[in-house]
C-alpha positions in Angstrom: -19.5 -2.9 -17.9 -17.7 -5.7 -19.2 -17.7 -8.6 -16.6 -13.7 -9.6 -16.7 -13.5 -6.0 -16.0 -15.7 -5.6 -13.5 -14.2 -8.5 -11.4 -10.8 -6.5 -12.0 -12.1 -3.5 -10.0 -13.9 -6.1 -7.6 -17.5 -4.7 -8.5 -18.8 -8.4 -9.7 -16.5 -10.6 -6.9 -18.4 -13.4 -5.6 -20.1 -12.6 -2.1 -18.3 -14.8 0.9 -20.7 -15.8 3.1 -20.3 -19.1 5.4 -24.0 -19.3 6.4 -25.7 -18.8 3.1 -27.8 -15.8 3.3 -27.5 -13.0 1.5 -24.1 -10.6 2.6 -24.4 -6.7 1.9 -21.1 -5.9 1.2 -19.5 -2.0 2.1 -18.5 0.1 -1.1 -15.1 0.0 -2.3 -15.4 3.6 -1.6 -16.2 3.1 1.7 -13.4 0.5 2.7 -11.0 3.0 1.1 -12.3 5.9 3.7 -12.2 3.4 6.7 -8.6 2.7 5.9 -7.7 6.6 5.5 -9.6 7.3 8.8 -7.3 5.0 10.9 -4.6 7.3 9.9 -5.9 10.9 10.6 -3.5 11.3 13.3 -0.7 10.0 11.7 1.7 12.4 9.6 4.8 10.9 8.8 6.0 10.4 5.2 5.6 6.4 5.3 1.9 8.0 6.1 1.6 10.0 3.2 3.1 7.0 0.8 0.4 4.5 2.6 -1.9 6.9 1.8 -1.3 6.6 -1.8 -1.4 2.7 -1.5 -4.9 2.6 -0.6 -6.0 5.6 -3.2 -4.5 3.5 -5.7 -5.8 0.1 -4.7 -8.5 -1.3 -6.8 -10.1 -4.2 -5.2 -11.0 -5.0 -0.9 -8.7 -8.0 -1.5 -6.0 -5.1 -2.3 -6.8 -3.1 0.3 -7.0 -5.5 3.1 -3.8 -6.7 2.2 -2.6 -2.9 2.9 -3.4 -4.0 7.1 0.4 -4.3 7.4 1.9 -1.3 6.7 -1.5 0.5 8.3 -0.2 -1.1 11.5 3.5 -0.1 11.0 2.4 3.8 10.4 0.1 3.7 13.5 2.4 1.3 16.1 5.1 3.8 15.0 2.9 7.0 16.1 1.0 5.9 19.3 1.9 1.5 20.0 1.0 -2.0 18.5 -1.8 -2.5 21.2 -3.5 0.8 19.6 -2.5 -0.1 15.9 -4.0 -3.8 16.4 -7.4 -2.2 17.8 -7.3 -0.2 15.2 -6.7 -2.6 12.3 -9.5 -5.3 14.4 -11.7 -2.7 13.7 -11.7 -2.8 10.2 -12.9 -6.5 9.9 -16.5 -5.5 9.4 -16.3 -3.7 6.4 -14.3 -6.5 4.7 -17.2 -9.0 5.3 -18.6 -10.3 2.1 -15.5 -9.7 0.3 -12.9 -11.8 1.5 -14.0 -15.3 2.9 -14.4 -15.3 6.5 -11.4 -17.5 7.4 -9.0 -14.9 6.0 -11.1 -12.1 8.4 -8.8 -12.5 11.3 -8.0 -10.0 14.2 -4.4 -8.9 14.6 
């Protein structure tokens, strides 16, 4: 695969790593079902068009930008306090993608 395209889909970003060892980076794929897991419980249609966001979104950088409206669908079915632990928990997977100053809890 050509590498302007592969940087496109985020398959050939650089890894972000502040100490200098090696980062193993989660799967696109694998972001994309962390996102859709923090909103099993939620059924609304600002749910179902979120949904679609992060089905459509191409790169981590993408979907970690999607951490806004995931907390507007959640606070609006259950609180902030449990949409914020809920978006905190997704920090992990984004490690390696974005750099680590960018990686901050809600």
């Amino acid at each position: 695969m050509n590498t302007v395209i592969q940087r496109i889909l985020g398959l050939a970003a650089p890894a972000f790593s502040d100490s200098g060892r090696p980062v193993n980076r989660v799967p696109v794929e694998q972001i994309r079902e962390s996102l859709l897991a923090l909103l099993h419980d939620c059924r609304d249609m600002r749910t179902q068009r979120l949904i679609y966001k992060v089905n459509v979104a191409k790169t981590p950088a993408e979907l970690w930008l999607l951490r806004s409206d995931l907390h507007q669908c959640i606070a609006q079915t259950h609180s902030q306090s449990e949409a914020a632990e809920r978006i905190n928990s997704l920090i992990d997977v984004f490690e390696g993608w974005l750099p680590a100053g960018q990686l901050l809890r809600i």
